[in-house]
C-alpha positions as CSV (number, residue, x, y, z in Angstrom):
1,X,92.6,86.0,139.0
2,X,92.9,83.1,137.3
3,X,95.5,83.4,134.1
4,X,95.4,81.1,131.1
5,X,98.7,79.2,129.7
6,X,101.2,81.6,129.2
7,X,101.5,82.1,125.4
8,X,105.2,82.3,123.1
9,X,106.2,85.7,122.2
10,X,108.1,86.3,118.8
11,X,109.7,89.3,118.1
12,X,110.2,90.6,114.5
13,X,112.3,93.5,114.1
14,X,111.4,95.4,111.3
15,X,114.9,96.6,109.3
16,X,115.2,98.3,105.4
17,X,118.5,96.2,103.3
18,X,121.4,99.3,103.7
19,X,120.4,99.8,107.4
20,X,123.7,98.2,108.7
21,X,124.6,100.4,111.5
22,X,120.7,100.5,112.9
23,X,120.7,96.7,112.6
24,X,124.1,95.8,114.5
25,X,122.6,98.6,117.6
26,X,119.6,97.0,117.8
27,X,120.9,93.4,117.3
28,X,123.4,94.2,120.0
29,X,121.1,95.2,122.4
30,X,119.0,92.5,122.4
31,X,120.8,89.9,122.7
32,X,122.0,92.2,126.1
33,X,118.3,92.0,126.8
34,X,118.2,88.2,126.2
35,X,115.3,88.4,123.4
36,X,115.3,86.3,120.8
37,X,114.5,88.0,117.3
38,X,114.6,88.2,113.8
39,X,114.8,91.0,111.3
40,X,111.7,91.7,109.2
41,X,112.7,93.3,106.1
42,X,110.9,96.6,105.5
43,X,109.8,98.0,102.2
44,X,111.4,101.2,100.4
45,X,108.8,103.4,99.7
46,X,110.8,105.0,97.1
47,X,110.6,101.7,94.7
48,X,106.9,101.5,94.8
49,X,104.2,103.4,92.6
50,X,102.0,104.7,95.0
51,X,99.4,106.1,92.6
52,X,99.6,103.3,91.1
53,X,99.4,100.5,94.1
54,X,96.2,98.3,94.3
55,X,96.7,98.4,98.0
56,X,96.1,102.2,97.8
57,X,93.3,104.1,98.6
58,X,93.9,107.5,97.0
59,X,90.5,109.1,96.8
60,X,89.8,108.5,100.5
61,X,93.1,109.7,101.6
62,X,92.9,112.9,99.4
63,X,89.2,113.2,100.8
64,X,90.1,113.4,104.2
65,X,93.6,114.6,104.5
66,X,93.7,117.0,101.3
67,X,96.8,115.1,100.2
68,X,98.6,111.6,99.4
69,X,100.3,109.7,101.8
70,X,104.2,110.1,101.7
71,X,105.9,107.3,99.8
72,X,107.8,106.2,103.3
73,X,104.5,106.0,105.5
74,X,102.7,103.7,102.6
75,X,106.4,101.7,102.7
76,X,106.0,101.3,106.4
77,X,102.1,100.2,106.0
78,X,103.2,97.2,103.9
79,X,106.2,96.0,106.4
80,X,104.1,95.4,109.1
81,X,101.4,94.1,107.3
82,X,103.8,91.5,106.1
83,X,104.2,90.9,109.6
84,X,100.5,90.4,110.2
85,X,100.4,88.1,107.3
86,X,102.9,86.4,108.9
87,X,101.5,86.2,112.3
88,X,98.1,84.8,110.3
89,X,99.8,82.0,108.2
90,X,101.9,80.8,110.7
91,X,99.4,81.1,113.9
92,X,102.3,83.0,116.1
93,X,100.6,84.3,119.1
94,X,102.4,87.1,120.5
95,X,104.2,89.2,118.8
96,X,106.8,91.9,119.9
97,X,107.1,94.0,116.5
98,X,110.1,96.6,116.9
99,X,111.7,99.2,114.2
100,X,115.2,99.1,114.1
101,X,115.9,102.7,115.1
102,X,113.5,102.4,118.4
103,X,115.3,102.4,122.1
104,X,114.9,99.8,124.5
105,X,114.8,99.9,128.0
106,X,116.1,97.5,130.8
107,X,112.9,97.0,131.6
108,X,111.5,95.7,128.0
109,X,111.3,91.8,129.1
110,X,109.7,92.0,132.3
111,X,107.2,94.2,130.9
112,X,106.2,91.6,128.2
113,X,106.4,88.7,130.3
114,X,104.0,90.7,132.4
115,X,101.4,91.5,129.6
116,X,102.0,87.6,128.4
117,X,100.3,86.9,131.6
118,X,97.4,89.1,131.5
119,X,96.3,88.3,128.2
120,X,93.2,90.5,128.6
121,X,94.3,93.0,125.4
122,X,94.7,92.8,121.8
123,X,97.7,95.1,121.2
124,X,99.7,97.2,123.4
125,X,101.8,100.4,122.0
126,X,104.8,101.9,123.5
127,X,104.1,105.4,123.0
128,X,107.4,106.9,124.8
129,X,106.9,110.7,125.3
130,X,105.7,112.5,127.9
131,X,102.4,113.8,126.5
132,X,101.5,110.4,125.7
133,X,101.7,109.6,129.6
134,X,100.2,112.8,130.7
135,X,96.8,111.5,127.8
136,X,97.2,108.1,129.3
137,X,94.5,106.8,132.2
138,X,96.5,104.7,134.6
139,X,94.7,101.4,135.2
140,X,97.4,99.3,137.5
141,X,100.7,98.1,137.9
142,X,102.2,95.6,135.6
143,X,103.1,93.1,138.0
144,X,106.7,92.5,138.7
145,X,107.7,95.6,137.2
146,X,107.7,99.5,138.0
147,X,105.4,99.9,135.0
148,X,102.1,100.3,134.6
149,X,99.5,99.3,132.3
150,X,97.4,102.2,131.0
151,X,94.6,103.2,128.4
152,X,95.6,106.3,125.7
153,X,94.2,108.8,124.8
154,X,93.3,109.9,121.7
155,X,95.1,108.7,118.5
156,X,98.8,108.8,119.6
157,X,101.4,108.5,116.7
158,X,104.3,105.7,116.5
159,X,105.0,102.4,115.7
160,X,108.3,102.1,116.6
161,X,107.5,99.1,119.2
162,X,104.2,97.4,120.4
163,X,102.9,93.9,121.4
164,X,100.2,92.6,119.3
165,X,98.5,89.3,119.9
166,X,97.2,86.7,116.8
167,X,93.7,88.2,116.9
168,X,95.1,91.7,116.8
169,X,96.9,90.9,113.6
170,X,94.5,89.4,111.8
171,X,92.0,92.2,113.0
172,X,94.3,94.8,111.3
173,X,95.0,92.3,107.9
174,X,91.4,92.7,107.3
175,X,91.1,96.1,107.0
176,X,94.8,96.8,105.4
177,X,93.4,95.6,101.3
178,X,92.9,99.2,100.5
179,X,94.8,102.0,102.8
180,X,94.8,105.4,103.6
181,X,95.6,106.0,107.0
182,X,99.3,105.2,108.3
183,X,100.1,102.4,110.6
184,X,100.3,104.2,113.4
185,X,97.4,105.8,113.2
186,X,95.3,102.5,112.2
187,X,96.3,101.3,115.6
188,X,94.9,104.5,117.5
189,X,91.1,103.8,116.0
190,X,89.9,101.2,118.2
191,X,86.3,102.0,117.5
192,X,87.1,100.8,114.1
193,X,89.5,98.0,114.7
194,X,87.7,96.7,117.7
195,X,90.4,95.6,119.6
196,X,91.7,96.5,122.7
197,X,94.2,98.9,122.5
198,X,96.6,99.8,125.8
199,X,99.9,101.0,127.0
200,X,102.4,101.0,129.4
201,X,103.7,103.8,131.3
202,X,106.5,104.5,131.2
203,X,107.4,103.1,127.9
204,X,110.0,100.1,128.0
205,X,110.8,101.4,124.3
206,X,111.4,104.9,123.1
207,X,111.3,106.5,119.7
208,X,114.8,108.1,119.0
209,X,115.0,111.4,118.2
210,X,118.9,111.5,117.6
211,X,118.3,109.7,114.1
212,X,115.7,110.1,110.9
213,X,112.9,107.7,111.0
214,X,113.2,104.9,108.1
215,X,109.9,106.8,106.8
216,X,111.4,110.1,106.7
217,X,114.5,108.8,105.8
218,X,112.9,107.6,102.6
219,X,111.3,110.8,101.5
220,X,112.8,113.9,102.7
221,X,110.2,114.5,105.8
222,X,107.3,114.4,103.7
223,X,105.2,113.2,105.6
224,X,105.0,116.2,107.6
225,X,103.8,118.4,104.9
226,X,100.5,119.7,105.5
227,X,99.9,121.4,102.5
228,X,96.6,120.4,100.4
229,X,97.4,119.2,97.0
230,X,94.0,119.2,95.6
231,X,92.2,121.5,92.8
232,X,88.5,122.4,91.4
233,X,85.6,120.6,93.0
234,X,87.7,118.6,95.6
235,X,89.6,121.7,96.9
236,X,86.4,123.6,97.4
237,X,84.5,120.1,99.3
238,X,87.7,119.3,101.3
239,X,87.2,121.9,104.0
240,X,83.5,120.0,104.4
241,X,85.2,116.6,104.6
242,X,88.2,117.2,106.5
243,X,85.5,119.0,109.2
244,X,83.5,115.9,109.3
245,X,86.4,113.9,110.1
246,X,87.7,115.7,112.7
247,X,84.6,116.1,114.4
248,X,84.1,112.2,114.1
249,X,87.2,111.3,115.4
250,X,86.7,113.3,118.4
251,X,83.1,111.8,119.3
252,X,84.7,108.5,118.9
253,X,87.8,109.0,121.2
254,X,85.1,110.3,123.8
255,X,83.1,107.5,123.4
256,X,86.1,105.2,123.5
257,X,87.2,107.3,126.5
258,X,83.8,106.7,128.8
259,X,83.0,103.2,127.3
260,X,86.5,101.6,128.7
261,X,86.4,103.4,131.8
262,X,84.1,100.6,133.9
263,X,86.2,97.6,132.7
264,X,89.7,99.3,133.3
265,X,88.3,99.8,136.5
266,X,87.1,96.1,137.0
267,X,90.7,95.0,135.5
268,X,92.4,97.7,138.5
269,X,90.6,95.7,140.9
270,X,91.4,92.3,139.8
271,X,95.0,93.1,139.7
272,X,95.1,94.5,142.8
273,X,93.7,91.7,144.4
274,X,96.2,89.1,143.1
């Protein structure tokens, strides 16, 4: 297979201003990993007026999910659309966006010099758990690693690390004006983004578990309260629209599913035969 120039990776690690201790860990292992970085700085959900935000789609989030997004997961929306913006104005393109509480394997720089060289996606998630993998379809081995590239399933939460090319980012800056659906979740609708969305398997970065997310950090966990805070007409309605949105979501990841399965074939092949 032929392969294009190789392109410049930049990584931005995103970091809130009292994070010392997550910033030092991270910084430390990095430069043990021999990747050059810079911290991002993230934005505290708990100075912004949500209800308030012009970048803030209430009515379609309380439409859909029955309640506002947490103060933390709008926070985290804004960071790494900074980044994008960033990425855009500046024309980087690769990017290796990390959060600072996010584990990294020995592994991580092989598997992006790999993915530098296939070029054939627009971002790439680390989703590092096992049901991830087990909802993943295997497409090949990353060459020069014990990795494999893959395709997910579904809409697969986190956003603690990924690899997003300059296309990708602007892609995602065009639909972030007005939001309603976290960052991680943005990056599982491919049928709306249009980009080409893949993994590796196993992940070379890990979500950890031992520590609170900056999100949750922020507000308490909130983010995992289901609970619908809506009354009259809307409470009665949201049963209907939260229906319709499920069953939508599920038709596209099906169609998603069966549409990508002839090219992930045709890229199995090509890497094979390298």
């Amino acid at each position: 297979m032929n392969l294009r120039k190789q392109p410049s990776c930049h990584c931005f690690v995103i970091t809130l201003e009292h994070s010392e201790d997550r910033r030092e860990a991270i910084s430390s292992r990095l430069d043990e990993l021999k990747i050059p970085f810079e911290f991002h700085p993230g934005v505290d959900g708990r100075k912004i007026d949500l209800l308030q935000h012009p970048g803030y789609s209430r009515w379609k989030r309380r439409m859909f999910f029955g309640r506002d997004l947490s103060q933390g997961e709008f926070g985290c929306i804004l960071a790494h659309k900074s980044i994008y913006e960033r990425i855009a104005a500046e024309n980087i393109e690769v990017a290796l966006i990390l959060e600072d509480d996010a584990i990294l394997g020995d592994e991580l720089p092989g598997v992006v010099n790999a993915l530098l060289q296939l070029q054939n996606w627009d971002i790439v998630r680390f989703l590092g758990r096992k049901k991830n993998y087990r909802a993943s379809r295997i497409i090949a081995p990353l060459p020069g690693t014990q990795n494999h590239l893959a395709r997910p399933h579904g809409m697969p939460g986190g956003a603690y690390g990924y690899v997003i090319n300059n296309h990708g980012a602007k892609r995602l800056l065009s639909m972030m004006e007005r939001n309603w659906l976290p960052i991680d979740t943005l990056h599982g609708v491919s049928w709306l983004t249009k980009l080409n969305s893949v993994s590796v398997v196993p992940s070379p970065v890990l979500p950890n578990d031992d520590v609170p997310s900056c999100i949750d950090e922020q507000d308490s966990n909130l983010r995992w309260d289901k609970s619908v805070s809506l009354s009259g007409w809307r409470r009665l309605v949201y049963p209907l629209t939260r229906g319709a949105r499920k069953t939508y979501c599920n038709v596209w990841v099906k169609y998603v599913w069966l549409t990508t399965l002839l090219p992930d074939r045709k890229l199995s092949r090509q890497l094979a035969n390298r």
